[in-house]
C-alpha positions in Angstrom: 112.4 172.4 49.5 108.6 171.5 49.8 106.9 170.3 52.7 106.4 166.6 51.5 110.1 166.6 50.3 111.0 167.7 54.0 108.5 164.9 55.3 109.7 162.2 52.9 113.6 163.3 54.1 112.4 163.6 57.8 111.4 159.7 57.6 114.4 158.2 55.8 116.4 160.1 58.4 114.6 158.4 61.0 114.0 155.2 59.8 117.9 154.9 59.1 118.1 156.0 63.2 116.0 153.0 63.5 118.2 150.7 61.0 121.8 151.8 63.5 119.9 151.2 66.6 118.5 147.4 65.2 122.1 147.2 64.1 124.1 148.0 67.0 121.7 146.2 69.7 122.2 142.4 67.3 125.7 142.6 68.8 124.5 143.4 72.2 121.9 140.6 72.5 124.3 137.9 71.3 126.5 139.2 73.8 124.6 138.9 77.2 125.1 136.7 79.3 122.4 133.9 79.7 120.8 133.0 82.4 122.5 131.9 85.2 121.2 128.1 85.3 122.0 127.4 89.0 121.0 130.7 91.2 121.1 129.1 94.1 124.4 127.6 93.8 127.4 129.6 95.6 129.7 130.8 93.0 132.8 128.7 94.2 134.4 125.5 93.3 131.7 123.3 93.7 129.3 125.2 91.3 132.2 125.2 88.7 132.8 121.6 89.1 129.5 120.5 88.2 129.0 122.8 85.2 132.4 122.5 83.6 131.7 118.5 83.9 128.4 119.4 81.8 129.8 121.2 79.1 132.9 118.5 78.8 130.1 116.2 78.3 128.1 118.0 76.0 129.9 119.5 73.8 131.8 118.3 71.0 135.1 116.8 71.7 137.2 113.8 73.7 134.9 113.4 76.5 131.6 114.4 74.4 129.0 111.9 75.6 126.0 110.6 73.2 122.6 112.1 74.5 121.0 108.3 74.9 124.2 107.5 77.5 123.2 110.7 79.8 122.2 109.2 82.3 121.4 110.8 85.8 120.5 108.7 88.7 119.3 110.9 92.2 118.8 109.4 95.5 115.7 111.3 97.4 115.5 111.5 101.1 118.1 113.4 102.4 119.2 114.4 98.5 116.2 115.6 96.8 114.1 116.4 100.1 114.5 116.7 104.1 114.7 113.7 106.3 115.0 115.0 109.3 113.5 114.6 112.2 112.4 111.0 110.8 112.2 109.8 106.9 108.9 111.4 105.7 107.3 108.0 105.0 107.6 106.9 108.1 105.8 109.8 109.1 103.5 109.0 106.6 102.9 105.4 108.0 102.6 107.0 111.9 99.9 109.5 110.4 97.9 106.2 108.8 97.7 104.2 111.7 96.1 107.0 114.0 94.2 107.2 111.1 93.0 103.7 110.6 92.6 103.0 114.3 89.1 103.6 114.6 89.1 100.8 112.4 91.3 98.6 114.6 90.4 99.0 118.1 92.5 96.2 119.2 95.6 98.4 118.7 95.2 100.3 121.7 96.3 97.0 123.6 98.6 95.5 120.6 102.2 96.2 120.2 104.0 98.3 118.3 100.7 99.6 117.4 99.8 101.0 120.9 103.2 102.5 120.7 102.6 104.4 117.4 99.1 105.5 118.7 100.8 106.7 122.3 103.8 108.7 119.9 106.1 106.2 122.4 109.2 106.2 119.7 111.4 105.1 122.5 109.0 101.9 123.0 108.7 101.7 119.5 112.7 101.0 118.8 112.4 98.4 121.2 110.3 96.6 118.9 113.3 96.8 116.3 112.8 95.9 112.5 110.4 93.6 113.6 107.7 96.2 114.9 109.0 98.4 111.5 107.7 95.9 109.1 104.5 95.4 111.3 103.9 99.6 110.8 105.1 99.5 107.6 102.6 96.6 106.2 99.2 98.0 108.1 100.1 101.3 106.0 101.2 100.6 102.7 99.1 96.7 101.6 95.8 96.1 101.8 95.3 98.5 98.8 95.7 98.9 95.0 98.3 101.0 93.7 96.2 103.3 92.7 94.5 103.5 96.2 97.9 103.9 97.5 98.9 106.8 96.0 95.8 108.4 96.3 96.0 108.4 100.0 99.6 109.7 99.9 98.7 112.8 97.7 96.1 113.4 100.0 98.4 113.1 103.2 100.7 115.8 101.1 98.3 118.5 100.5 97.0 118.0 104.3 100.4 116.9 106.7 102.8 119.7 107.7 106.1 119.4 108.9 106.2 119.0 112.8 108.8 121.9 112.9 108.9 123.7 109.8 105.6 124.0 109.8 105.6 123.6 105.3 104.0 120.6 103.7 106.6 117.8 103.3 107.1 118.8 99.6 107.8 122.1 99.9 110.7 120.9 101.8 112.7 120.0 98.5 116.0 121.8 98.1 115.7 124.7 95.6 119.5 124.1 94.6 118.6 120.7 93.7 115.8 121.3 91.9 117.8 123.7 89.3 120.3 121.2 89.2 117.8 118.6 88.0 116.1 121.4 85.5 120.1 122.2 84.0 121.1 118.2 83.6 117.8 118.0 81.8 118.2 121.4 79.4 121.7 119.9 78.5 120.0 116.6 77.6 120.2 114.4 80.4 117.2 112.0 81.8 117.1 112.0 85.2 116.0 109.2 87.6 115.1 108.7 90.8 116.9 105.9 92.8 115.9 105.5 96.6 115.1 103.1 99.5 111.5 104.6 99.6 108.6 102.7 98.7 108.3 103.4 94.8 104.6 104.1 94.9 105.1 106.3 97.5 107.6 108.8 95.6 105.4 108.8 92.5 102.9 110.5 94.2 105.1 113.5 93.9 107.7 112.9 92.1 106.3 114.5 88.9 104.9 117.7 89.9 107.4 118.6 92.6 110.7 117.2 90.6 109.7 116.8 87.1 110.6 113.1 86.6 108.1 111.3 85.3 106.7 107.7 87.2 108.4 105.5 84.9 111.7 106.8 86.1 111.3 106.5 89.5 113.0 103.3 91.0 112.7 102.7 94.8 111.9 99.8 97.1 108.6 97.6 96.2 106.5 95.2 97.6 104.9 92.3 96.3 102.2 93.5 93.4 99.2 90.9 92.5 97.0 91.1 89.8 93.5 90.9 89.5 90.8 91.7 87.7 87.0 92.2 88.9 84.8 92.3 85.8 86.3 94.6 83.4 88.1 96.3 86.1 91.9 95.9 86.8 94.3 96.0 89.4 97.6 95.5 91.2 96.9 94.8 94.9 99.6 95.2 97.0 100.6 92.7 99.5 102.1 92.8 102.5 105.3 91.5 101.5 108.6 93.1 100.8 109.9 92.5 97.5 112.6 94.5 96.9 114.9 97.1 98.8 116.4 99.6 96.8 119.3 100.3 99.2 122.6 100.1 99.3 123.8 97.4 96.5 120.5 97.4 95.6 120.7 100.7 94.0 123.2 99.2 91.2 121.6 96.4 91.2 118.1 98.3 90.4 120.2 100.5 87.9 121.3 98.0 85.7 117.8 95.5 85.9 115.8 98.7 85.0 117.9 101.4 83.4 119.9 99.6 81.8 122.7 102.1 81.6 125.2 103.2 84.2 124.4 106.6 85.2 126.9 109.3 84.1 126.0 111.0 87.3 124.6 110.4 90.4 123.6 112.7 94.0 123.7 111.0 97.4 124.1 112.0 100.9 124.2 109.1 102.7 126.0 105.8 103.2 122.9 104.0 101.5 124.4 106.0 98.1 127.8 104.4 98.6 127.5 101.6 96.0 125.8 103.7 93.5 128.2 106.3 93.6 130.7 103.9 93.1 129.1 102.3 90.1 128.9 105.4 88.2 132.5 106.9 89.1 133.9 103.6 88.1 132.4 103.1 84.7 134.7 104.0 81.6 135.1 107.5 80.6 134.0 110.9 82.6 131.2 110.4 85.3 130.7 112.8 88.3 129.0 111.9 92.0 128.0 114.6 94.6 127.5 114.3 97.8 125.0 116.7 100.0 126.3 117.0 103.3 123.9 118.3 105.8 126.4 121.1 107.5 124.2 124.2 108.0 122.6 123.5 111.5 121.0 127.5 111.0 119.1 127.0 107.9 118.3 123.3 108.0 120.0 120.5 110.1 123.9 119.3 110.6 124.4 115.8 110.7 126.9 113.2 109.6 128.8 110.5 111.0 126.8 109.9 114.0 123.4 110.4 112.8 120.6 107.5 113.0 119.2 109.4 110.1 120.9 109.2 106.6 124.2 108.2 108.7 127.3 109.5 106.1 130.5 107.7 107.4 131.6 105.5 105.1 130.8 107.3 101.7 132.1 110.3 103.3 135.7 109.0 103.6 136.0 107.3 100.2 134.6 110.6 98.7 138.4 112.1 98.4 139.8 109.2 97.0 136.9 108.8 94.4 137.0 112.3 93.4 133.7 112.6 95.0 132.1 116.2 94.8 131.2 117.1 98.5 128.6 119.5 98.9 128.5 121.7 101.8 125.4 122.6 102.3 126.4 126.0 104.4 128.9 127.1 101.9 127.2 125.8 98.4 123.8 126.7 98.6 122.6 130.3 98.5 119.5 129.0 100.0 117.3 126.0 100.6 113.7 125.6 100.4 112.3 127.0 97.2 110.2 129.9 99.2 112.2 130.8 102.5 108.8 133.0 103.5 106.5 129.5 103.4 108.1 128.0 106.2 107.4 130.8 109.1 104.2 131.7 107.3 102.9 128.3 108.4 104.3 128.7 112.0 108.1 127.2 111.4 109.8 126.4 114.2 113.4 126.1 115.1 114.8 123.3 113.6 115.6 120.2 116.5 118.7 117.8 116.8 119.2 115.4 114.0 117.9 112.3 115.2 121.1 110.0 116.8 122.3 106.1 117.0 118.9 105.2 118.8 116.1 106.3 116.7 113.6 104.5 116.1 113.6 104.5 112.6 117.3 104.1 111.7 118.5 101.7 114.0 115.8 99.4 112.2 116.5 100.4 108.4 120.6 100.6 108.2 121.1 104.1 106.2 117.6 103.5 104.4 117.4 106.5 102.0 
């Protein structure tokens, strides 16, 4: 045998090693399994709920549901986000009107605004929905759109949690955040539907959820148009148009959407009316429920609590076939980075807020 016989031999034999190991890893790579779509998720009955009721309604078959009808409708305090110790708006509102004071120095002397300025929240309830609206109006008109959600990113990037020390978006729940990425893979366009003010959400809503503006439905007030030269805008005006809360969120649904959701997330008695308007339409739907039950990681709170108060949605959830989620049991974990929080200077979480606060007892279950 020559040399270049031995060569040419020497190659086949090793480009037909190279041919069996192609051949055997094909099998191999159609084989693994993919990646797990919900990591955060406990492997348990709740996990396996939600993703059987996905592939039932994607896949070919008796409860196959067109792509255009997959409809996903999230509520976001207390669902999406944290609301505790007080909804993060309101927050929002307190941290405007130390910030406008200099502006207003008659507020040092005026109720509720002395209140707000002092940090006086028990003063402040005493005012009731009354003294709310008051805050709520200084903080949020007076402005263009645009102007308004200016000043909320900004608030974002520089507020910080007064516990947890993280910026108030960071304080989205990871296991909700893969949940809203896997409805989406499987074809489903998710929404936002929540008591906040709609401007207010958009300012985030994008970059820290993925859902676009134009899918984000939430309370509103009164918009005015005007035009200066070749400029336009939308002023807003201290008047409260709508409240997406409660029967409201149906009612919102159907004006806007224009389709029942085929699911829909809660955690709160303000949910209770959209939950039942997507369990009760024909063919399969699914709800879920977040119950706040893991006092160690975040905060426990139900029944009783002035924030996102679950009572009444929490007893029909059996009957309605309702997916409870346990917060403590469910979620492997629940902020996206668990190192961002004590990096900042977290703090142990306090109480939920109860029956007197200052917020709640003005707002119903506002989510």
């Amino acid at each position: 045998m020559t040399r270049a016989t031995a060569d040419r031999g020497r190659r086949r034999f090793l480009a037909g090693l190279g041919a069996l190991a192609f051949i055997a890893a094909v099998p191999m790579a159609a084989g693994a399994r993919p990646a797990d779509p919900l990591p955060s998720w406990t492997a348990g009955a709740t996990r396996t709920a939600i993703v059987d009721f996905v592939q039932k309604v994607t896949v070919k078959g008796d409860a196959f549901v067109p792509v255009a009808e997959r409809i996903a409708t999230f509520d976001n305090d207390g669902t999406l986000w944290a609301e505790q110790p007080l909804y993060f708006q309101f927050l929002f509102a307190l941290d405007r009107i130390r910030a406008l004071a200099p502006q207003h120095p008659e507020w040092k002397d005026q109720e509720p605004y002395k209140s707000a300025l002092a940090g006086d929240m028990k003063a402040l309830a005493l005012g009731g929905e009354k003294a709310l609206g008051e805050i709520v109006m200084a903080t949020h008109a007076g402005m263009t759109n645009d102007e308004f959600r200016a000043t909320v990113k900004q608030w974002l990037a520089q507020a910080r949690h007064p516990t947890t020390g993280r910026r108030y978006d960071e304080m989205v729940y990871q296991p909700m955040l893969e949940l809203l990425t896997y409805l989406r893979a499987n074809d489903f366009k998710t929404f936002i539907v929540s008591g906040g003010d709609t401007e207010f959400m958009r300012a985030f809503a994008e970059h820290v959820y993925g859902i676009p503006p134009e899918q984000v439905i939430g309370s509103r007030m009164k918009l005015e148009y005007r035009l200066t030269g070749d400029t336009p805008a939308l002023d807003r005006k201290p008047v409260m148009e709508f409240m997406d809360d409660g029967p409201g969120k149906p009612a919102a649904i159907g004006a806007i959407i224009g389709r029942r959701p085929l699911f829909a997330a809660g955690n709160s008695d303000g949910d209770l009316q959209m939950l039942q308007w997507t369990t009760l339409r024909p063919g399969p739907s699914m709800a879920i429920i977040v119950h706040h039950s893991d006092r160690a990681r975040e905060w426990a709170y139900d029944r009783q609590s002035a924030v996102g108060r679950l009572d009444k949605a929490l007893d029909e959830a059996p009957r309605r076939g309702w997916i409870v989620v346990d917060m403590a049991k469910d979620w492997r974990r629940i902020y996206p980075d668990a190192a961002a929080g004590a990096a900042n200077g977290a703090q142990p979480a306090p109480p939920p807020v109860a029956g007197g606060s200052p917020t709640l007892s003005m707002s119903r279950s506002r989510k």
